[in-house]
C-alpha positions as CSV (number, residue, x, y, z in Angstrom):
1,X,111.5,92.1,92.1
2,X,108.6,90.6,91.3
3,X,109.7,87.1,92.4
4,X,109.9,88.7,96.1
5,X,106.1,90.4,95.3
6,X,105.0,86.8,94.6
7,X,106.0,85.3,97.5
8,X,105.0,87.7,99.7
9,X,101.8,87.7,98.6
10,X,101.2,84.1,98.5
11,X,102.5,83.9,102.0
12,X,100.3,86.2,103.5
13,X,96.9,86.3,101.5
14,X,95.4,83.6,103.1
15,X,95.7,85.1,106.7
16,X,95.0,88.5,105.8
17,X,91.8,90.5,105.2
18,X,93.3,93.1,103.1
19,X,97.1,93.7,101.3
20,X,98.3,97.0,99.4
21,X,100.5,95.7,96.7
22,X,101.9,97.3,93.2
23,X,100.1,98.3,90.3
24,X,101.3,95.4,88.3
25,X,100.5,92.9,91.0
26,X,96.8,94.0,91.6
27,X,96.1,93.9,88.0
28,X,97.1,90.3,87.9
29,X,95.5,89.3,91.0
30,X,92.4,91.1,90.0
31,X,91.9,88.8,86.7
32,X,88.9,86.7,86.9
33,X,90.5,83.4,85.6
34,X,93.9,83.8,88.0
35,X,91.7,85.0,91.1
36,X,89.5,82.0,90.7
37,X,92.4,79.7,90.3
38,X,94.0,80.9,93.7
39,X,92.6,80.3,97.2
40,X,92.4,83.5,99.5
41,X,90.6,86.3,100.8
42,X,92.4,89.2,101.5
43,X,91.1,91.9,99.5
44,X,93.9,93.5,97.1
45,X,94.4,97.3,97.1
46,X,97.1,99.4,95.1
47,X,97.7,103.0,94.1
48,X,95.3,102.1,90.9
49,X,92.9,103.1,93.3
50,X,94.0,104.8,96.5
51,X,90.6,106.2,97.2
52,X,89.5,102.4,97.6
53,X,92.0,101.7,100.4
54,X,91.1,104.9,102.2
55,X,87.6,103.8,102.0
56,X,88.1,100.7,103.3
57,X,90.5,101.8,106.2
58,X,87.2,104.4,106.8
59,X,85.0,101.4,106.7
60,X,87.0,99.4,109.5
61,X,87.3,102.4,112.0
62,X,83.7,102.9,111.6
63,X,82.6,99.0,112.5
64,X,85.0,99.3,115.4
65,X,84.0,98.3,118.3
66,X,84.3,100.6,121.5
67,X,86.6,97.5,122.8
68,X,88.7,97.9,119.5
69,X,88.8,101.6,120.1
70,X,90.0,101.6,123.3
71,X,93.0,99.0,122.4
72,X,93.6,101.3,119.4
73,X,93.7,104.6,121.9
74,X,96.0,102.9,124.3
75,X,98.3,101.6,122.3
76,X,98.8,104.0,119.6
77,X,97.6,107.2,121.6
78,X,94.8,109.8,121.3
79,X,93.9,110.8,117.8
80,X,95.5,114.3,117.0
């Protein structure tokens, strides 16, 4: 329920750049007076707008560096 959404969330926000949550949660965490009240920087995605996640994931593969790339190839194996 949304009990278990809110402490998920509040547990990992703060480490995390990014989290894909539920419609309902996004729209609250997106509100200007609650977002200013809470202290984190993940960025908040949801299926409101699945073409922003995807554009973010795009974003990160494309600042990767060839370090990051190579750790990404060996563990998780040559892109199809």
């Amino acid at each position: 329920g949304i009990l278990n959404d809110f402490s998920a969330i509040s547990t990992y926000a703060p480490y995390v750049d990014a989290m894909f949550v539920d419609k309902q949660c996004a729209s609250l965490l997106k509100q200007g007076r609650l977002r200013a009240e809470l202290s984190f920087k993940a960025r908040i995605f949801s299926l409101s707008d699945p073409q922003e996640f995807l554009d973010y994931l795009k974003d990160l593969g494309d600042s990767a560096t060839e370090d990051v790339r190579v750790l990404a190839h060996d563990l998780y194996g040559a892109k199809e």
